[in-house]
C-alpha positions as CSV (number, residue, x, y, z in Angstrom):
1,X,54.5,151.3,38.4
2,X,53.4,154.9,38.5
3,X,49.8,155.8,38.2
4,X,48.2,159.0,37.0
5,X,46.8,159.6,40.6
6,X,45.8,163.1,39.2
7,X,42.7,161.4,37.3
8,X,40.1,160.6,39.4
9,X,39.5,157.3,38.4
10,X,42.5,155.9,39.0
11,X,42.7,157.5,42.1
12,X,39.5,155.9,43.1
13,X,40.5,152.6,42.0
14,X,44.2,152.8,44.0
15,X,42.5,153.4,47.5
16,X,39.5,151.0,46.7
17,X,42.4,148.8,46.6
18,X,44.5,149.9,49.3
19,X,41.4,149.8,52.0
20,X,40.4,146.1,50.3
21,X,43.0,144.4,49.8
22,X,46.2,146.2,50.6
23,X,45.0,147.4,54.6
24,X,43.6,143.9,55.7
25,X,46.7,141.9,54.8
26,X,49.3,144.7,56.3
27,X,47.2,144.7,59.4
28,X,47.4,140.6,59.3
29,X,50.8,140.7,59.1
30,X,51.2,143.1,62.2
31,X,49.2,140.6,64.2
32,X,51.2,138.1,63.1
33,X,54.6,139.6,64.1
34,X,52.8,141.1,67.2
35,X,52.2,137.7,68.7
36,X,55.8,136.8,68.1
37,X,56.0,135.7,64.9
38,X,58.1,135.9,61.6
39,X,57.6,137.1,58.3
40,X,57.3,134.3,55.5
41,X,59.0,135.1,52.4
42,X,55.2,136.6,50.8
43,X,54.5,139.2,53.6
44,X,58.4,140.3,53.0
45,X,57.6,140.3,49.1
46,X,54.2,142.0,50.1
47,X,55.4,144.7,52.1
48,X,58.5,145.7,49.7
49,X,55.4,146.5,47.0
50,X,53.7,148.4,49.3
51,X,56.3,150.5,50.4
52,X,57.7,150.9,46.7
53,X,54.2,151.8,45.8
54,X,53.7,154.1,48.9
55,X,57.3,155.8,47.6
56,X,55.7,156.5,44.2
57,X,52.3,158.1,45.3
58,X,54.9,160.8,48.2
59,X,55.1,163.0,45.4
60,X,51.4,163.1,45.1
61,X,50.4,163.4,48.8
62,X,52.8,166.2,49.7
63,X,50.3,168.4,47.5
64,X,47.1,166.5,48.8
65,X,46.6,167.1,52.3
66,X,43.7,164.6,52.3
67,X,46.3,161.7,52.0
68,X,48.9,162.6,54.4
69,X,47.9,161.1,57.3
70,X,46.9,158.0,55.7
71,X,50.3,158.2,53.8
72,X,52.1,158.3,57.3
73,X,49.9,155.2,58.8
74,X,51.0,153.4,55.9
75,X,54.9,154.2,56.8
76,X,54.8,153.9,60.4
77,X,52.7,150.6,60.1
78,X,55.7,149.6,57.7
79,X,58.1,150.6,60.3
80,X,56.2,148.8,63.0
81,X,56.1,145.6,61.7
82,X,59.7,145.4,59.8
83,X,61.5,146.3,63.6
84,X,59.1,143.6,65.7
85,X,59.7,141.1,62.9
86,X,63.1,141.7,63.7
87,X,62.6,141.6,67.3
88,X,61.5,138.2,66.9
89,X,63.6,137.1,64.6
90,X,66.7,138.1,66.8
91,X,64.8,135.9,69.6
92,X,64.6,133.2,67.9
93,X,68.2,133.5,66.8
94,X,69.3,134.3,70.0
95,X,67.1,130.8,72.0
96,X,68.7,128.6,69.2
97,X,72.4,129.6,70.0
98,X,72.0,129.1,72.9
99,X,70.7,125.8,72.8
């Protein structure tokens, strides 16, 4: 869904929550895959809406320098956790052939 992020209400409203909601569970979820873990069908779910959502808004931050790097956290925190997820899910692939 795209969002007038020009108005400042619904600008407010998108990072109030991104920083309450959004943040918390993304960092969660690289904790989780950090400590060897896999992703569960939600955070999978979870993740594809924020980075659709984080798609939408690009237009918006290339002309808003205030929300670049925050932007570019979001992406690399996506990339992050997608490529240990599938670290660990190539380990645990990898131990159970073998058995």
């Amino acid at each position: 869904m795209a969002y007038p992020l020009e108005d400042k209400g619904v600008l407010t409203v998108v990072m109030e929550r991104f920083e309450k909601h959004r943040l918390p569970r993304i960092m969660g979820i690289k904790s989780l895959v950090e400590d060897g873990n896999t992703l569960s069908d939600s955070d999978v779910q979870f993740l594809g809406t924020v980075l659709n959502d984080t798609k939408q808004y690009a237009h918006f931050v290339s002309s808003h320098n205030e929300y670049q790097k925050l932007f570019s956290h979001v992406v690399s925190l996506y990339d992050d956790i997608t490529m240990k997820a599938l670290d660990n899910e190539n380990k645990i692939t990898k131990v159970s052939t073998s058995d």
